[in-house]
C-alpha positions in Angstrom: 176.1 138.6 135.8 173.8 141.4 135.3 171.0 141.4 132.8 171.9 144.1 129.9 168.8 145.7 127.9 169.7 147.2 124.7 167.5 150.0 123.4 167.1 150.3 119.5 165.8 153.8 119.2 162.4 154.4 117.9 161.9 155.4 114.2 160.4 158.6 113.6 158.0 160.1 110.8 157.3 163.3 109.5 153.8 163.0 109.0 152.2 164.7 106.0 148.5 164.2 104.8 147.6 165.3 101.2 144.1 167.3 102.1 143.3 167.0 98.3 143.0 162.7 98.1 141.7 161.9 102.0 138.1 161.1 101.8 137.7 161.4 105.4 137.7 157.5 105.9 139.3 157.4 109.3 141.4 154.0 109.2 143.8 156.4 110.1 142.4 157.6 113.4 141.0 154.2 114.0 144.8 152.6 114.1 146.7 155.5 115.6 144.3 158.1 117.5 146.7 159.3 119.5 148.5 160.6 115.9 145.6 161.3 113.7 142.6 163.0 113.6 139.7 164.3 111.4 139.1 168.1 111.2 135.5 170.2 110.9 135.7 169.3 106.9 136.2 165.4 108.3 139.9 165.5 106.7 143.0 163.7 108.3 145.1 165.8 110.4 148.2 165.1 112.4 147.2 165.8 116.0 150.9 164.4 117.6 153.3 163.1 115.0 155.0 160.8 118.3 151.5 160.3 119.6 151.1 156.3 118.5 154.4 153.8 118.2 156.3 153.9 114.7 154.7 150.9 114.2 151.3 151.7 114.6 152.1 155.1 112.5 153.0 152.7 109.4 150.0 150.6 109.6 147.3 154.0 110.3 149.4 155.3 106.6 149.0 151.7 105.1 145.5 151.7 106.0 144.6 154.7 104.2 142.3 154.0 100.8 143.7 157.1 98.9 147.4 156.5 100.3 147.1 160.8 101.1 149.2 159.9 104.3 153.1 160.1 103.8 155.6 159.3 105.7 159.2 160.7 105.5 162.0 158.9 108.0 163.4 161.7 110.1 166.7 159.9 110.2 167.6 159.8 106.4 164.5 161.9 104.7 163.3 159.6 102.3 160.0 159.2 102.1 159.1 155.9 103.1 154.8 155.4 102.4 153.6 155.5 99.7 
């Protein structure tokens, strides 16, 4: 009998920071680099909204001390953080 692998497919965001409440902390870019970086005014900004694993995505928002990163499920458009 063969082996069968069942793929759940991946959540995915719609990434939005709020320029007006980061503080250029970086917990962000720390946990997901591949998703977020810091611009010339050391702001968050999304550099790859698929760059990091949903996962990882979730836990770079959570991380944020002025919560100015949101996440909006692609699937159903609710916003899911904060």
């Amino acid at each position: 009998m063969a082996d069968v692998q069942v793929l759940t497919p991946q959540k995915k965001y719609t990434i939005k920071v709020d320029r007006n409440l980061c503080i250029g902390a970086a917990s962000c870019v720390a946990l997901a680099m591949k998703t977020f970086g810091l611009d010339d005014e050391n702001k968050a900004i999304v550099l790859d909204e698929n760059g990091d694993v949903p996962e990882a995505i979730r836990l770079a928002a959570e991380s944020c001390p002025t919560k100015a990163i949101i996440l909006v499920d692609d699937e159903t458009g609710q916003q899911e953080y904060p």
